[in-house]
Residue, then its C-alpha position, 0 to 999 in steps of 0.5 A: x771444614x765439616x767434611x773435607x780434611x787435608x785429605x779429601x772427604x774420609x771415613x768410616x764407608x756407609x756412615x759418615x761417608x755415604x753413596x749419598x755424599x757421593x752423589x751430591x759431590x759429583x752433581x756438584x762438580x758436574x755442575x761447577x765445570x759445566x757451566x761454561x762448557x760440558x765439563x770433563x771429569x776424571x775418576x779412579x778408584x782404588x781396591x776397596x769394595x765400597x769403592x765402586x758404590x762411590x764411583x757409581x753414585x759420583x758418575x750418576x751425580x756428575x752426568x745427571x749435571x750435564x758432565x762427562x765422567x771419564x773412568x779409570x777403573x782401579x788405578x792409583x791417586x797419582x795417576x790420576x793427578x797426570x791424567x788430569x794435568x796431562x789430557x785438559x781435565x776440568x777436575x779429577x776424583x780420586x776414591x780412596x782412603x790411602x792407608x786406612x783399613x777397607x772398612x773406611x773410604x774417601x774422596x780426594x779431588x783434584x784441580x786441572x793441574x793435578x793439585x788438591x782442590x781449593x778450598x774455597x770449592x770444597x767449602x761450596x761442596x759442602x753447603x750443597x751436601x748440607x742443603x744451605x745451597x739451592x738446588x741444582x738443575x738436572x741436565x736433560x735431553x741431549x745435555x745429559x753427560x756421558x760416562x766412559x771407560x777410560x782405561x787408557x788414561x791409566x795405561x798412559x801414566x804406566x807408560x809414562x813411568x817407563x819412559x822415566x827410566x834412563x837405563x834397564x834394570x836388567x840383572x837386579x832383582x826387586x821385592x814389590x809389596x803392592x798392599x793389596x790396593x791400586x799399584x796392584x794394576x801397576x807395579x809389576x807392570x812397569x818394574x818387569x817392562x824395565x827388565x827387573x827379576x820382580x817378586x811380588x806380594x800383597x797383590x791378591x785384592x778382595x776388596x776387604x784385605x787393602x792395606x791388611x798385614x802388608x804395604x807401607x804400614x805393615x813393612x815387616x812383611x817386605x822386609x822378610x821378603x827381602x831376606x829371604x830372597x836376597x833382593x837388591x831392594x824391596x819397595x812397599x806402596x800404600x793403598x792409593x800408591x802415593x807413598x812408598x817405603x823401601x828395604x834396602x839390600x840389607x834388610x833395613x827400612x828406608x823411610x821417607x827421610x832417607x828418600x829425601x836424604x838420598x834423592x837430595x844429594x844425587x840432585x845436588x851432585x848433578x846440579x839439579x836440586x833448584x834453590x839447593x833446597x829440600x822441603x820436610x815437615x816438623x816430624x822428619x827425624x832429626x838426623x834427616x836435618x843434621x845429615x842435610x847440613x852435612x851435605x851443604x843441603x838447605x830445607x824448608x820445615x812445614x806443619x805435617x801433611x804433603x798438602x803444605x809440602x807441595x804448598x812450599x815447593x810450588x811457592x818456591x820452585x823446589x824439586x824435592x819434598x816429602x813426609x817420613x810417612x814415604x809421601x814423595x813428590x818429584x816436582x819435575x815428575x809429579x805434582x803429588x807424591x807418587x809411590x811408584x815413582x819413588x821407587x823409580x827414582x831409588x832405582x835411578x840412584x842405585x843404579x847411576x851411582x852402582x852403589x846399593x842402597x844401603x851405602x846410599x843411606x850411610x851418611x845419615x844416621x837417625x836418632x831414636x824417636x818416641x811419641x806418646x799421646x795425652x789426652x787432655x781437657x782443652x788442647x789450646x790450654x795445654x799449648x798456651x800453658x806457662x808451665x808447659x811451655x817453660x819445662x819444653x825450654x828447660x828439656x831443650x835445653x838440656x838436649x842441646x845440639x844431640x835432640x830435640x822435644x816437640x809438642x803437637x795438637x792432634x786436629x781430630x782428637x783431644x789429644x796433644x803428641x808428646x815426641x822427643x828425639x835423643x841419642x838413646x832410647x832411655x833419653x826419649x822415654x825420661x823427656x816424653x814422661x817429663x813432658x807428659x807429668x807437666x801436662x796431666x798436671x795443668 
């Protein structure tokens, strides 16, 4: 599609997205789920000061439709996702471009179970901002839509997630990195009503600092945190809060593998894991796989991205599912990857079993990673090359059951991501470079 990514509509806030795209996207969906009643349609943003351009010109765009826009205010994407599955919502518009630096945003929407929207909407959505559609009628009179504030939604997911809880917190003492976005509103607020000891950073939002030397991506600052104040644990959320990274006791990051590898042996030990399966993507380290068949654990691999985890688990009825990244989804929870959550389910871990987190995660050991990107002419010659594909075999080969080589192709550059995962670092650099010889030389 031209706009919409596995991520909603992002970019650069004012050039490739703009207040006009967002106008036309809510005229659109006020239209779509009005037509046989007068939609209802939930929004959130998160702390970016474009942010509220695109709230403003998408609640114009909704009501100037005939539908009602009902505003959560700065709130996280997964709270959006209950709030729209929980209160008979038509659709759900989350603003947001996650992880990314201020300067860019997006918009990701949601179906009325929470889900990312069909594609074939998106598509619809599309044709529209481009002018290949008719143009739609402005409501009038007393079929104009209304806009209201609707904080309360969010209080509700907030509590929502202490009723998660089965036990109090009270005694231990937890780092919360809140990236300067969403869980700003939200974080604290459970872990202090859970009776935790709770420092926080990155909690100061001024709408240029989102995600800037601190969260998920910049886990270095938790980390010292952590450290210093001899926490039981420390959790780092990104922009939107759909993501969670976690430091252990010790000092150490807990990635969205270890989640996976934790999380899927307490369900399993109490009988809850349905299917006995986890999903992960083709980019999970491979000793999240190795430490899986230790356990008796299956797994379910898709292509990168929690848009085709959920996919997986919906199709399948598993429970469990994530991305290295810290995107986790609780299917019985949640129907998106929900950062605070995450976190509440460590706690629930660490808690029940009295064992810190750090012994948790013992039982895996991850193997040293490299990928290097190439660029290159045409990413399909690459892929399909003879060449290619015969030195990939040859360096498998030579890895054996200790590693593994994989060749990705980047969806938005000419570029093709070399990663190879072995038992020292000198072996993954020997292989990338290999790989990489092979394909500047197609």
């Amino acid at each position: 599609m031209k706009y919409f990514g596995t991520d909603g509509f992002r970019g650069d806030a004012g050039r490739v997205l703009t207040a006009d795209h967002a106008y036309k996207i809510g005229r659109y969906l006020g239209w779509y789920f009005g037509r046989e009643h007068r939609g209802r349609i939930v929004i959130g943003k998160d702390t970016r000061r474009s942010s509220y351009t695109f709230e403003y010109a998408i609640v114009a765009g909704i009501i100037a439709s005939g539908s009602n826009a009902y505003i959560l205010h700065v709130t996280t994407t997964p709270s959006v996702a209950y709030v729209v599955r929980t209160e008979d919502f038509d659709c759900g518009v989350m603003i947001s471009a996650s992880h990314n630096p201020y300067h860019d945003n997006g918009i990701k929407l949601m179906d009325k179970n929470g889900h990312k929207m069909d594609a074939a909407v998106e598509e619809q959505i599309e044709k529209y901002i481009d002018g290949e559609t008719e143009e739609l009628p402005f409501a009038t009179g007393e079929d104009i839509g209304v806009a209201t504030d609707y904080a309360i939604g969010r209080n509700r997911y907030i509590g929502y997630l202490i009723s998660l809880a089965t036990r109090s917190y009270d005694g231990k003492r937890i780092g919360l990195d809140c990236s300067n976005g969403s869980s700003f509103m939200i974080a604290k607020s459970v872990f202090d009503a859970l009776g935790a000891k709770t420092y926080v950073i990155g909690n100061e939002p001024n709408g240029l600092n989102i995600n800037k030397d601190c969260g998920s991506t910049h886990i270095e600052t938790l980390q010292r945190l952590v450290k210093e104040k001899e926490l039981d644990a420390g959790f780092a959320f990104d922009g939107d809060a759909d993501r969670c990274i976690a430091i252990d006791d010790k000092g150490n990051i807990i990635d969205g593998d270890y989640i996976i590898y934790i999380c899927g042996r307490y369900l399993k030990k109490r009988g809850k894991l349905d299917g006995n399966h986890v999903v992960t993507t083709i980019m999970a380290n491979l000793g999240l796989f190795k430490a899986l068949d230790k356990s008796g654990i299956e797994y379910d691999v898709t292509t990168v991205g929690d848009k085709y985890v959920n996919e997986s688990m919906v199709k399948n009825g598993y429970v469990l599912g994530g991305e290295q990244s810290g995107h986790i989804i609780f299917k019985r929870h949640a129907t998106t990857g929900d950062g605070v959550l995450t976190a509440i389910m460590l706690m629930e871990v660490m808690m029940e079993e009295k064992t810190p987190i750090s012994e948790l995660a013992a039982g895996m050991k991850k193997y040293p990673q490299l990928l290097k990107n190439v660029k290159v002419a045409d990413r399909t010659t690459v892929m399909e090359s003879e060449k290619v594909k015969a030195e990939c075999e040859a360096i498998t080969g030579e890895l054996g059951d200790d590693g593994r080589i994989l060749l990705r192709e980047s969806g938005t550059e000419p570029v093709i991501r070399v990663m190879v995962e072995a038992g020292t670092d000198e072996l993954c650099k020997k292989y990338v470079d290999k790989m990489i010889s092979v394909i500047e030389n197609i």
